[in-house]
C-alpha positions in Angstrom: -19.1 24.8 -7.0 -22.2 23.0 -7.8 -23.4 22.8 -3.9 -24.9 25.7 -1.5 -21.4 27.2 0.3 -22.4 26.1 3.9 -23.0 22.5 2.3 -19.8 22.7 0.4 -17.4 23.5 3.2 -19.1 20.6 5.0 -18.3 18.5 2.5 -14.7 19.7 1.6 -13.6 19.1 5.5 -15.3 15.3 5.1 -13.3 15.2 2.0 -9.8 16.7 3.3 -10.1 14.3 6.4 -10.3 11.8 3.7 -7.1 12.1 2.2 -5.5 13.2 5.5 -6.4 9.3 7.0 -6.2 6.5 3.9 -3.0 5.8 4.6 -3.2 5.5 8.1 -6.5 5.0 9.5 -8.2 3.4 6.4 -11.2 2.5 8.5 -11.6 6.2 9.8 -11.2 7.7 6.1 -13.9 5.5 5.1 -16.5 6.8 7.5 -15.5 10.4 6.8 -16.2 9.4 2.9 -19.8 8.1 3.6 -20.7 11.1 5.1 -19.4 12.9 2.3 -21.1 10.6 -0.3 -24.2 11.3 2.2 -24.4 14.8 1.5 -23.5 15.2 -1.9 -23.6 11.7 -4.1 -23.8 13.8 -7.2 -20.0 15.3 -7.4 -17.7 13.1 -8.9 -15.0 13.8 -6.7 -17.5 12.8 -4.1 -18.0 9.7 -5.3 -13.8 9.2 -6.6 -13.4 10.1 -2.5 -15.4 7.3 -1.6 -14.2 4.7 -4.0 -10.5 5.0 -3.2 -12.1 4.9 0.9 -13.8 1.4 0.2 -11.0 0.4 -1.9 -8.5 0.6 1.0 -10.4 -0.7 3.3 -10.8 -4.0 0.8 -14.5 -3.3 -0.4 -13.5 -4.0 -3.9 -17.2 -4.1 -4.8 -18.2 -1.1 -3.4 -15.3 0.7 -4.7 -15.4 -0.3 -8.2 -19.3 0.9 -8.3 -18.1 4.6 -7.1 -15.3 4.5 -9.4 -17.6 4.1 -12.1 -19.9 6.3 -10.7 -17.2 9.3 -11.1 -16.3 7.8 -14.4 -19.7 8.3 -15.7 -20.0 11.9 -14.2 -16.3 12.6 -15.5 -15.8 11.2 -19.1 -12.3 10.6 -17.6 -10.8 7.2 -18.0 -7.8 7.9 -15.0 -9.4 5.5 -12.7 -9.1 2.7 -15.3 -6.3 1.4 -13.7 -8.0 1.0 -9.5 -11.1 -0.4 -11.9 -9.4 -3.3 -12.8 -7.6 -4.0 -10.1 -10.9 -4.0 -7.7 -11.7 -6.8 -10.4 -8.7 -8.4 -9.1 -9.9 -8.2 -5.7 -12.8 -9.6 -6.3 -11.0 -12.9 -7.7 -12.3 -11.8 -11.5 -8.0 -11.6 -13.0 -9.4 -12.6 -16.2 -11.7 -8.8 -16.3 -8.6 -7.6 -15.3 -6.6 -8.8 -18.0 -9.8 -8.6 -20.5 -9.7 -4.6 -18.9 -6.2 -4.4 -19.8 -6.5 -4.9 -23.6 -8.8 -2.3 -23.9 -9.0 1.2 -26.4 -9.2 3.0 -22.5 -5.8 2.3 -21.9 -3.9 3.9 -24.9 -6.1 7.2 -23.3 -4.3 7.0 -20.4 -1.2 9.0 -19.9 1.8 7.5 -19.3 2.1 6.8 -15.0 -1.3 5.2 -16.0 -0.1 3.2 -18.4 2.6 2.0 -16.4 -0.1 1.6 -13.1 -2.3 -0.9 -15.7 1.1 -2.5 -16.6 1.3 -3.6 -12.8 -2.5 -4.5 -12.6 -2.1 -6.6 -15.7 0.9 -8.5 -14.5 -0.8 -8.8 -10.8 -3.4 -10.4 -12.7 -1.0 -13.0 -14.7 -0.1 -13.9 -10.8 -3.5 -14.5 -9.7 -3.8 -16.4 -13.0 -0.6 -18.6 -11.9 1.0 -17.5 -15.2 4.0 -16.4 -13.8 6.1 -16.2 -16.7 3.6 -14.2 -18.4 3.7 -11.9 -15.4 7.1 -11.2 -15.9 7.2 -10.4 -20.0 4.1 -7.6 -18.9 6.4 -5.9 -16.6 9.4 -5.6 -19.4 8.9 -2.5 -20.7 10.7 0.7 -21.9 9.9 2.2 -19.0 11.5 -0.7 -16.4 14.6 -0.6 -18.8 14.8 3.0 -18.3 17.5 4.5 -16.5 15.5 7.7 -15.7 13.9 7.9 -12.4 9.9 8.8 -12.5 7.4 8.2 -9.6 6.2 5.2 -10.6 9.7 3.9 -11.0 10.3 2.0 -7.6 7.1 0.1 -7.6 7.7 -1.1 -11.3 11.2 -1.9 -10.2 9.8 -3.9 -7.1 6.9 -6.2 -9.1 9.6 -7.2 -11.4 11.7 -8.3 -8.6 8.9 -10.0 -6.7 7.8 -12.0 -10.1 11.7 -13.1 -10.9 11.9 -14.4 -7.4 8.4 -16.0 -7.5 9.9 -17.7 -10.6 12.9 -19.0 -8.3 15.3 -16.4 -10.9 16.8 -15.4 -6.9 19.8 -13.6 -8.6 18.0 -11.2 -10.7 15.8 -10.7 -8.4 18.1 -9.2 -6.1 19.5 -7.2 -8.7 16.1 -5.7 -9.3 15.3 -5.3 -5.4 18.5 -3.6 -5.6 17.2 -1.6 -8.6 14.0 -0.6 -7.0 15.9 0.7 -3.9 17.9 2.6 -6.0 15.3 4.4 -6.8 12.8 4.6 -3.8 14.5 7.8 -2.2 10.5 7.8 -0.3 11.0 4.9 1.1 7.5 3.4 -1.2 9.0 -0.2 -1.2 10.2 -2.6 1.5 13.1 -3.8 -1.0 15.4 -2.8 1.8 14.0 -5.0 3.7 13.6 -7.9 0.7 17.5 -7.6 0.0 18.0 -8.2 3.9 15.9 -11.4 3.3 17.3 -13.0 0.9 21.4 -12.2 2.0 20.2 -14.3 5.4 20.2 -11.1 7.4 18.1 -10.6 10.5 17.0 -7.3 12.0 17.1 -7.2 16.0 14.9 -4.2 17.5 17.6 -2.8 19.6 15.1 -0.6 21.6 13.0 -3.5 22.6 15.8 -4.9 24.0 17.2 -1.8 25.7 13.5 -2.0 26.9 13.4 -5.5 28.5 16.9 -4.9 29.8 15.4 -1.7 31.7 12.4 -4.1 33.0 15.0 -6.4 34.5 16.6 -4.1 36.3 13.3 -2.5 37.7 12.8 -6.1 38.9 15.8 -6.6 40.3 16.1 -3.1 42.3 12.4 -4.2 43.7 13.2 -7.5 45.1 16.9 -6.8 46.1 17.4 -6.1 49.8 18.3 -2.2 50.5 21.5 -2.1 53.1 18.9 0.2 55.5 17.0 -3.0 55.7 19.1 -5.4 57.2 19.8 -8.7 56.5 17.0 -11.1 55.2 16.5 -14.5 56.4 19.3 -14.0 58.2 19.9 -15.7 62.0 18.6 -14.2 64.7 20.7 -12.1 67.1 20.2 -12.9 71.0 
């Protein structure tokens, strides 16, 4: 509301093809957010835009400087979370952790509270403090048996850290868990089960594939009947 209308629609459709592309072009999302952050550096979602852009495309640096750009605009502390884990990214755990312990978190609501849960016990990981890792993900909300958004993921870490610490029978109980509740398919702990019970996934359409490309073969370097016999004797 703060921009001239024409400028404003060009930035909304910069910003729009920003969300529509994170997940799958990262790269492409990112350019879209500089030209955004071009035109209008002074909106906070412009600049929220552009940090969650550099952040998944691994500029951890430049994403934590828009995120606090927007948090200084804002007054908001709901990117506390992505702050501290760009910290993470850029090998600093211990601001992580130090992040974690802060009077911002109790301001966050509660999927952000579990989010700086997961960044906090990421950071125990990166610290090699595995154990550690695995008390900050047991929480109420893990023990829950109700099903909220953030469920699956929390579900997942817990399971990863377990088998990281060799606990391989938990951890599939957790895995389990986690799939349970990932009806959006968020996780891979379909997949992590399959790993640890020994099974192997065979694409059966690649093979259907490179069966068809034999037969091609085949069907170009067999002789037709209309042909006649190859390398076959002469006939006086």
């Amino acid at each position: 509301m703060s921009l001239p209308k024409t400028l404003a629609e060009d930035v909304a459709r910069n910003l729009v093809m920003v969300a529509r592309l994170i997940d799958e072009d990262p790269e492409k999302a990112y350019a879209y957010s500089r030209i955004a952050l071009r035109l209008a550096s002074r909106v906070a979602a412009v600049r929220e835009a552009a940090g969650f852009a550099a952040y998944a495309t691994q500029k951890y640096a430049e994403a934590l400087a828009e995120f606090r750009a927007a948090r200084r605009m804002t007054g908001s502390v709901e990117l506390w979370p992505v702050m501290a884990d760009c910290e993470r990214g850029l090998g600093r755990p211990e601001r992580a952790m130090a992040m974690a312990g802060e009077p911002e978190v109790q301001k966050l609501d509660k999927a952000g509270q579990v989010e700086m849960r997961l960044v906090a016990a990421g950071a125990r990981r990166d610290m090699g403090q595995i154990d550690a890792a695995i008390v900050t993900l047991q929480s109420p909300e893990l023990a829950s048996n109700s099903v909220q958004p953030w469920t699956p993921r929390l579900r997942y870490a817990y399971a990863d850290a377990l088998l990281e610490a060799g606990r391989e029978d938990e951890a599939r109980e957790w895995f389990g868990k986690a799939l349970e509740a990932d009806k959006d398919g968020s996780t891979d702990a379909s997949d992590r089960l399959a790993e640890l019970d020994g099974v192997e996934f065979v694409d059966v359409l690649d093979d259907d594939d490179e069966a068809d490309a034999a037969d091609e073969s085949e069907e170009r370097t067999a002789p037709r009947a209309e042909d006649g016999p190859v390398d076959g004797p002469d006939k006086a």
